[in-house]
N, C-alpha and C positions, 0 to 999 in steps of 0.2 A: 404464427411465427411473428416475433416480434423484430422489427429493422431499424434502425436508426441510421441519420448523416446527420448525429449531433457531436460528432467528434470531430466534425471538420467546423472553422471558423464561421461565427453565424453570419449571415448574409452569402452561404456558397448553396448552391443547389446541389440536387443529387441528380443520378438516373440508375431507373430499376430494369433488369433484363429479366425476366422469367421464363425457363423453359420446361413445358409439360411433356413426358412420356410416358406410356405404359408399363407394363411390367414385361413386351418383349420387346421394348426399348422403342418404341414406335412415336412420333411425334401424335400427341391429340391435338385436335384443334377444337374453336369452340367453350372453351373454358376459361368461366370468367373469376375477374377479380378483384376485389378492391384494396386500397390502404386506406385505415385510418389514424387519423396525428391524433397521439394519447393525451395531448397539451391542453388542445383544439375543441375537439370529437368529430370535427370536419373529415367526412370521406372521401374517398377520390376513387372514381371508378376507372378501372383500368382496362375496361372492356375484354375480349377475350381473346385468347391466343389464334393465332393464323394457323395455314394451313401444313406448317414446319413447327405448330406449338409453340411458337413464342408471342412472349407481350414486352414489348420495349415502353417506357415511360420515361420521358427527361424533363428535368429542369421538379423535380416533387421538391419543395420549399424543405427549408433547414428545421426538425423535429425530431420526434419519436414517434414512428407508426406499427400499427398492427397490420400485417398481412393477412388478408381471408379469401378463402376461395369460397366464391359464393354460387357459382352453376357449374355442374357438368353438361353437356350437350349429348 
């Protein structure tokens, strides 16, 4: 999945909220993630989701990144 906040003015930051569920709709936890800026190639590991399946991430610098999931647990 690719994401960008290159549509906001440069010098604004972003933040990213991810939330993982199952298919019975179930929070996983454990599962990680990274962005990388397509600009750059600089990744940013986003470590993995809590025990409600989310990963919060703020202030990711103004670019174009790739989203990748990179573990399940």
């Amino acid at each position: 999945m690719n994401v960008s906040n290159a549509d906001l003015p440069e010098g604004f930051d972003a933040a990213l909220e991810i939330t993982v569920k199952d298919d019975s709709n179930n929070p996983l936890s454990g599962v990680k993630f990274s962005l990388k800026n397509l600009e750059t190639s600089k990744t940013i590991d986003l470590g993995k989701t809590n025990a409600n399946g989310v990963i919060v991430k703020e202030n990711i610098p103004y670019g174009k990144y790739q989203l990748t999931q990179t573990e399940i647990s």
